[in-house]
N, C-alpha and C positions, 0 to 999 in steps of 0.2 A: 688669362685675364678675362674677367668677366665684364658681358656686355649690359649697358644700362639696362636693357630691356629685362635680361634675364635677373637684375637684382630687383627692380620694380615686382616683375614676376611672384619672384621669390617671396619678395615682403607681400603682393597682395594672398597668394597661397597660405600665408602664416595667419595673415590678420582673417580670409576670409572664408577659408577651408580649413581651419588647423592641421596646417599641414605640423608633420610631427615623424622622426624617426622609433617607431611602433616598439621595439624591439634589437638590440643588442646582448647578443649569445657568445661566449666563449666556450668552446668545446676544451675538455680535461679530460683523457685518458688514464681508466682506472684501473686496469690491466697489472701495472706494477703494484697496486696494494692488497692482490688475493691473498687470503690466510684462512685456513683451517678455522680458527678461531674467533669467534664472532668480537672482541671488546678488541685482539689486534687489528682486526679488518677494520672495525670503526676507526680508531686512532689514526693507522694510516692514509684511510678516506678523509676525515679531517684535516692532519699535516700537510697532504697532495692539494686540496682544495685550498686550504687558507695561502699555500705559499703560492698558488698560481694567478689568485681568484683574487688577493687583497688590495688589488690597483686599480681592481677594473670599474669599481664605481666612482674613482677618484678622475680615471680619466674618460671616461663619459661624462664627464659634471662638465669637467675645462673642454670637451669637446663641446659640447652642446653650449656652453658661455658663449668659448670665443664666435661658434656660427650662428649664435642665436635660435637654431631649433631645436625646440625640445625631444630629452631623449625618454623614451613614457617606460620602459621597462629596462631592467638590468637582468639579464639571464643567463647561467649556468647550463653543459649537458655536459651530462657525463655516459662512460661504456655502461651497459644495460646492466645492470642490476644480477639481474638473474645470472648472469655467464658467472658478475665478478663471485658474489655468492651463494653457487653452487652447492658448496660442498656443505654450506649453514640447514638449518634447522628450521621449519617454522617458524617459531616466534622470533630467532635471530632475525629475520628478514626485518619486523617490526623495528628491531633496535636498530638495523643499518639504515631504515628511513628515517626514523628520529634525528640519529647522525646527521644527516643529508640535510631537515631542516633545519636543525640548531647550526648546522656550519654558515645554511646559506644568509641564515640573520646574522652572524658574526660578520661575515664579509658583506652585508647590505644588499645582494642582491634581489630584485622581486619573485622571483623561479629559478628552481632549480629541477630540468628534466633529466630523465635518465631511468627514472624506477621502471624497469623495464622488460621486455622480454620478445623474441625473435623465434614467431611459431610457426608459421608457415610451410615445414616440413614437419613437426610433430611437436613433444613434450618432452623436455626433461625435465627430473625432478625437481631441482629449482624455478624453471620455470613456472612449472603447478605451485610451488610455494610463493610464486612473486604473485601471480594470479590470483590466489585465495584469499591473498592478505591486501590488495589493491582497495576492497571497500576501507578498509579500517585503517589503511594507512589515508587517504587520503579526506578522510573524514575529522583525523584526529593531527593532521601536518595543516599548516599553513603554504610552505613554498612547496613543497613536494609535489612534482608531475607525473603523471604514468602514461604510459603509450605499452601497443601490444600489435606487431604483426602477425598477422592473421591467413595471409595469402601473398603468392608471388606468379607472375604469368608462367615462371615453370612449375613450380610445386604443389601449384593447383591453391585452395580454399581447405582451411583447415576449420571443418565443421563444427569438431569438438569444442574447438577452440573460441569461434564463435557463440554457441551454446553459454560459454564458460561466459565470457566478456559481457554477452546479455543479463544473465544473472547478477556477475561484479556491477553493472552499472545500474540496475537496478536499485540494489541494495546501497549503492553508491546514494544514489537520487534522497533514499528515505532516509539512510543515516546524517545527511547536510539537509535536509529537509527546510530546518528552522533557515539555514543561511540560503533558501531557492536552489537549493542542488547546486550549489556552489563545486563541491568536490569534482559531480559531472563533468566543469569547465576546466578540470585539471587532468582528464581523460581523452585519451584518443584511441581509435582502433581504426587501422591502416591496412593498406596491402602496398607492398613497394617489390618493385623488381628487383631481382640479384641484385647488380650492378652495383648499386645506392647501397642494398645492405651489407655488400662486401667492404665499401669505403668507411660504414659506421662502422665495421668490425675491427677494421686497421687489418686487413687478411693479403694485400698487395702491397709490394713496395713504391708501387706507385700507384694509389687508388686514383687519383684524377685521369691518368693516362687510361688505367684500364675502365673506367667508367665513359669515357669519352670515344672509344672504341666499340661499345657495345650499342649496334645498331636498335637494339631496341629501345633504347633509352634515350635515342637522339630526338634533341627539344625541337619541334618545331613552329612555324611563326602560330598557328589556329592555336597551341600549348600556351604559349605568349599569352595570348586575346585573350582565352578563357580564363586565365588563371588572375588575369583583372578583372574580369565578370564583363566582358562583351559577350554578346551571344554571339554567333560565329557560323558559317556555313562551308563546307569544304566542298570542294571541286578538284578537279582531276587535272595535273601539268597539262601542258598539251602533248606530250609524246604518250601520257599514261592513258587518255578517251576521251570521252566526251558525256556529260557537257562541262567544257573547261572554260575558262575568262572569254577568250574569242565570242563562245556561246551566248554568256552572261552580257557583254558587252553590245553582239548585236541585236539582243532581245529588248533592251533600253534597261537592264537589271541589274545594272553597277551604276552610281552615281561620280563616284570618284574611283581611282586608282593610284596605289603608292606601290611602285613594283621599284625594287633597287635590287638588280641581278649582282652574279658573281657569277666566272667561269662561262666557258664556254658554251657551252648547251643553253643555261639560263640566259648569257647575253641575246641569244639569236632569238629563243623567246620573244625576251623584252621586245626587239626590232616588231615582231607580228603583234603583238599585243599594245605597242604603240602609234602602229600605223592605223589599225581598228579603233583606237579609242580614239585618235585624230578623226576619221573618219564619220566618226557617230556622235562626235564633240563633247566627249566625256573628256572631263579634267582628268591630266596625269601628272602624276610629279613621280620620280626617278631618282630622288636625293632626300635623305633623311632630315637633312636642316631645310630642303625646299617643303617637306611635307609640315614640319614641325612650324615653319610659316606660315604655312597654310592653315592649321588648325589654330594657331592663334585669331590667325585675323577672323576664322567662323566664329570663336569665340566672342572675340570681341564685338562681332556684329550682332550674334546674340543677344549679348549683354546690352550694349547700346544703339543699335542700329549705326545709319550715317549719314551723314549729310553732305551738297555739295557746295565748297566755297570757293572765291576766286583766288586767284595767287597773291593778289596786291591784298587780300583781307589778311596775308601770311605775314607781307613784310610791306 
């Protein structure tokens, strides 16, 4: 059940942040439509797409009705491009993005990514042919995405690769020119670690388990911060050195603190890091709904300052 506050909330976010759900993506798995044959591989891509793909802007519409927020993009991703057609031709590549976009306007969507390729340990032939053909496919498609790994923290930077993607986007820039480099905005080049691109690949029977496993990919809360656009400062637990929160704290260098431990170790933390901030009268909160209080009422005081009234002015 929602609380009045949190529906007020909601509506003033709507009316005065547009707030808005940016983005809805359905991933399809194109693995089952490889063929030799560039006009079978289309068809199949097509049939795969329309029969997965043909509800999903029907129900984002009734989802966004019935909650009232609007949904600003319908989006498609499909397996990389290059793996499914390998075995194609040059210019085939062109015809399986034309595919791609003519399907994704059948079924309404606003993108459709996937034209793709996973470079990070070298080149395959396909891959050189998804790359070559990236300006002019994306120049001459409407909904058509491309993305290109480039690097992984085991595989190192694939230079060539880079070289390569410089050029594409180049030539990318001048061919959409008349529309501001539009096509650009349908371009990405990344590095992601294994992990993540084992689970694009569908290569484990259980990609969340094994992606969840691999220490180097575990999120952490600075990951969080950043990746909302705070800027962020890291510091060391206290078992890991110094200067850690303790430090921070008796320097007068924290203003507030939200610490919500788990486990053993972190609890006995929290105990020293709350006795220090008590001490140096730094606010703490310890609970997620205590914190998310808190940030309301700064807000609100922002926004409108306060004032003080007596109780009988209440009732």
């Amino acid at each position: 059940m929602l609380s009045s506050e949190e529906i007020i909330r909601t509506v003033e976010m709507l009316k005065n942040e547009n707030l808005d759900v940016r983005t809805v993506t359905l991933g399809i798995s194109l693995r089952d439509c490889v063929s030799a044959n560039a006009e079978d591989l289309c068809l199949r891509i097509r049939r795969k797409i329309q029969k997965h793909a043909k509800d999903l802007v029907s129900a984002c519409d009734r989802i966004s009705k019935k909650y009232g927020i609007p949904i600003v993009n319908k989006r498609l991703a499909v397996t990389p491009i290059a793996a499914v057609a390998e075995s194609l031709g040059r210019e085939d590549y062109l015809g399986v993005a034309r595919a791609l976009d003519q399907t994704a306007e059948e079924v309404g969507v606003n993108f459709i990514g996937g034209y793709s390729a996973l470079v990070q340990k070298g080149f395959t032939k396909g891959d050189r042919n998804l790359i070559d053909t990236i300006p002019e496919v994306l120049s001459s498609t409407e909904r058509v995405c491309a993305s290109v790994n480039a690097a992984s923290t085991r595989a190192g930077i694939n230079m060539d690769a880079l070289l390569l993607m410089g050029q594409a986007i180049k030539e990318t820039s001048l061919r959409t020119a008349e529309r501001d480099g539009f096509g650009c905005a349908k371009l990405v080049v990344f590095a992601v670690d294994e992990g993540i691109l084992q689970v694009g690949r569908y290569s484990t029977p259980d990609p969340l388990g094994h992606f969840l496993k691999k220490r180097a990919l575990e999120v952490r809360t600075a990951q969080i911060l950043e990746a909302v656009g705070f800027k962020v400062q890291r510091i060391f637990k206290l078992q890991e050195g110094r200067p850690n929160a303790l430090d921070l704290l008796k320097n007068r260098e924290i203003q507030l603190v939200i610490n919500t431990p788990a486990g053993q170790a972190p609890r006995a933390d929290e105990v020293k890091i709350r006795t220090t901030a008590v001490y140096t009268g730094t606010p703490i909160m310890t609970t997620i709904s205590g914190a998310k209080a808190a940030a309301l009422g700064i807000a609100a005081l922002q926004r409108s300052g306060y004032s003080v009234e007596t109780l009988q002015e209440y009732h």
